[in-house]
N, C-alpha and C positions, 0 to 999 in steps of 0.2 A: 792122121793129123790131129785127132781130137786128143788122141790116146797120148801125144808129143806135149802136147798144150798142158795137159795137165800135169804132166810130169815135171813139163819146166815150173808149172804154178809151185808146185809143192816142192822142189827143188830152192827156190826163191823165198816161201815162207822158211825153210829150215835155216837159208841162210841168215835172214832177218832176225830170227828166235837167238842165232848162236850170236849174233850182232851186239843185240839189247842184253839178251844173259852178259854179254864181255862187257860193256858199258852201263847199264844201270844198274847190274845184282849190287845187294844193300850189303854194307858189311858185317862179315862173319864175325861171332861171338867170340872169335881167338881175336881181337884186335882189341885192346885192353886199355881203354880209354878214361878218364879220370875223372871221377862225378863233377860236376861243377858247385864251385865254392858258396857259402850263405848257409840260411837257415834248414834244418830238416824239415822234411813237408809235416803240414797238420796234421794232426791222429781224429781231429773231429768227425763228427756222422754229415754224410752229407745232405746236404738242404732238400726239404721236400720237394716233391714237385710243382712245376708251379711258379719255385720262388728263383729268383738268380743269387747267389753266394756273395755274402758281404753286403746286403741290401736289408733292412727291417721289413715286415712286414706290414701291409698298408695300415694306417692308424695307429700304429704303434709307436708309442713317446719314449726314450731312451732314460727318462728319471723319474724317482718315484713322485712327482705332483706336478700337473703342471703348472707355471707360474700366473700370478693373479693378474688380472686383469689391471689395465696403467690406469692411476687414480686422474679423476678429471678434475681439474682446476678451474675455478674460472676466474680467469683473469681480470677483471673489473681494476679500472686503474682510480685510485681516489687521488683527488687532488690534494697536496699539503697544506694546510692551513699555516699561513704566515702571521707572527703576533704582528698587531694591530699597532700604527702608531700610537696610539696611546699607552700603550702598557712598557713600549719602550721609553717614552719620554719619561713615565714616572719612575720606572726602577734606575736610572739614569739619573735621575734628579734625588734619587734618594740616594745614591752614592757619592754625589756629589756634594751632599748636606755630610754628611758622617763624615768625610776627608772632610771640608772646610770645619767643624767642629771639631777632630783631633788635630786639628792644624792649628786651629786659634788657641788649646789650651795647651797646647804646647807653648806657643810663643808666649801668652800672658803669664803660664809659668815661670819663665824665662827671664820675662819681665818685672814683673811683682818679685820673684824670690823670695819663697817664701820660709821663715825662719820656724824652727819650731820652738815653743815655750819654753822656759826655763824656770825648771823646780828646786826651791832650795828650804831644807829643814830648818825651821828655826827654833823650834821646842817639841819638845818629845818627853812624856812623864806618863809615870805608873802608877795608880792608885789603889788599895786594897787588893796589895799582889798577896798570895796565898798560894801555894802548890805543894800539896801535899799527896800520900799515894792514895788519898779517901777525899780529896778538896784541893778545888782551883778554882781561884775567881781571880778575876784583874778589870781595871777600867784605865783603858791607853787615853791619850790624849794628843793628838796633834796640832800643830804649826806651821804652816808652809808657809813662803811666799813664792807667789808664779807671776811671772816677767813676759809680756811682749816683747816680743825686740825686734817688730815689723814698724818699717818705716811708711805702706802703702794697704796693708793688712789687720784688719782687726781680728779678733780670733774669738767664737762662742764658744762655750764650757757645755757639755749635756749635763745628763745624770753622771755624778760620780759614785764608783764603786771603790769601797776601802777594804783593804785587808791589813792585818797583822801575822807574819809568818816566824816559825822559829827556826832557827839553822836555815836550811836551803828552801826546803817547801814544804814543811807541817804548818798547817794551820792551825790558827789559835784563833782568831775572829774575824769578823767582815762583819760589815755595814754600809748604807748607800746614801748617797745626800741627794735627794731630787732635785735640790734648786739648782737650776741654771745659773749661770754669772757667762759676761762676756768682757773682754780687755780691749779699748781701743789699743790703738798704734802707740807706742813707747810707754805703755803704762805697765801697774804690777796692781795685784790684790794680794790677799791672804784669801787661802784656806785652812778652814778647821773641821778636823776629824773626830769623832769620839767613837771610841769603841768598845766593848765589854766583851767576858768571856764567864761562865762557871759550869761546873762538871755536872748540873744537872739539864742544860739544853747544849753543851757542847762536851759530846765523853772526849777527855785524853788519854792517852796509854800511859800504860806504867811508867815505859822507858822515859819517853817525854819528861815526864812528871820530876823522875829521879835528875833525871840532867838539868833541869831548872831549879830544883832546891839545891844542890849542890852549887850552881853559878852563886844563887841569892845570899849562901852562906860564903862564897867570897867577894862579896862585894857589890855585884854587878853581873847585869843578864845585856846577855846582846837581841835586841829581835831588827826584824825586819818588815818594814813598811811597803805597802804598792797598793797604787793607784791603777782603775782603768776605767775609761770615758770616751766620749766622740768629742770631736772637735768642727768646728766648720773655718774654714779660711774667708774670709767677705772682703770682696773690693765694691763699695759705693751697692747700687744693685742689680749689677749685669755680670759681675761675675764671684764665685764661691766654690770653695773644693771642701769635701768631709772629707775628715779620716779619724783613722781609731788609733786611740796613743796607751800604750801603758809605760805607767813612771815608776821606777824601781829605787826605793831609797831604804840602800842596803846596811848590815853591821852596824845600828842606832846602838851604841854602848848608854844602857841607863843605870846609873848608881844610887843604890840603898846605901843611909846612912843609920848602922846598927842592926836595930832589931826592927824598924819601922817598916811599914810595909807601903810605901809610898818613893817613887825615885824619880828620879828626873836627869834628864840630859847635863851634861857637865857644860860649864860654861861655853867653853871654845868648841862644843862637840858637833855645832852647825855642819850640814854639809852640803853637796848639793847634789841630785837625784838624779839618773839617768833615763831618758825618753828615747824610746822607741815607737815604730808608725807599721 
């Protein structure tokens, strides 16, 4: 019976063995299966021991520095200081003075209208003319009369400055009248100019020279006169404008008679001057 027993055992294991070989053997090397798609595996060394793969090691920072420390602030909140009434009301009050004062002189402009002077030559002469290419001397003499023509404006005269120019703008002399004068409302004065010239405090050039003895020897030199001065505009004493005028009183034709060295404006040769501000 024992002898039975065992036989069946071992009969039962062989079958179970042929059972699982039919069912679980792995597949054989002939069954020719296709790698799966993606990357080829890594050639790297593998990680020591110890470590798990794809992990740094403890304490280790992945960049060369590590970053500094976050700066500390402190916050402290200050309060805004607001200007002061006062310092509003004044700049406020000073803005308001500046417009009311371009505002007023505007209008009183407007008002008043105010005219500028009127220059007119009335003699014009030349004394001990000489122009030579070794010698120039002359002594001019002027004439004006100057016109208000404000009916609510009076007008002060400063210091005047005179010149004498020849052709466009060489000069030949200048001189200055310190004394003031002033024109009420529709009136006129005269002014008189004197002025001198000679080649030892005023050199002339050649050319100059040559073109004025050439005029002299037909007749007659042309020069040209100007003025420049300040002026003040006055209304009573609360209001007055300055400004600066120069008078242009141009191509004075003055005729020598002969050889004489002395000429003078032609009768009708009056003219009258042009002012600008």
């Amino acid at each position: 019976m024992a002898s039975e027993s065992s036989h069946d055992q071992q009969n039962s294991k062989g079958e179970n063995q042929s059972f699982e070989s039919t069912h679980h053997a792995p597949p054989s090397a002939s069954h020719n299966f296709y790698p799966a798609m993606g990357y080829p595996p890594s050639m790297s060394y593998p990680p020591p021991p110890g470590q798990y793969s794809g992990y740094p090691p403890p304490g280790y920072y992945p960049y060369a520095h590590a970053p500094p420390a976050a700066a500390y602030y402190n916050a402290t909140a200050h309060r805004q200081q607001m200007p002061s009434g006062f310092s509003r009301c004044f700049f406020t009050t000073i803005i308001l003075l500046t417009i009311l004062i371009f505002t007023s002189s505007i209008v009183m402009w407007l008002v008043l209208r105010p005219q500028l002077p009127v220059f007119h030559v009335d003699n014009f002469s030349v004394s001990n003319f000489n122009a030579t290419l070794t010698t120039f001397t002359a002594n001019w003499e002027a004439n004006l009369t100057v016109r208000n023509p404000n009916t609510k404006l009076t007008i002060e005269f400063g210091e005047l400055q005179n010149f004498v120019f020849y052709e466009e703008d060489y000069l030949l002399a200048s001189a200055t009248a310190p004394r003031p004068f002033s024109l009420e409302t529709r009136t006129s004065g005269v002014i008189n100019a004197k002025l001198s010239a000679n080649s030892k405090d005023n050199l002339v050039e050649n050319w100059v020279l040559d073109k004025l003895a050439k005029e002299r020897g037909n007749g007659s030199v042309s020069f040209n006169f100007r003025m420049l001065f300040w002026t003040t505009f006055r209304s009573g004493l609360w209001w007055k404008r300055h400004l600066s005028m120069k008078v242009l009183c141009e191509d004075i034709q003055v005729t020598f008679v002969g050889a004489s060295s002395d000429g003078n404006i032609a009768a009708n040769g009056g003219r009258d001057c042009l002012v600008f501000v």
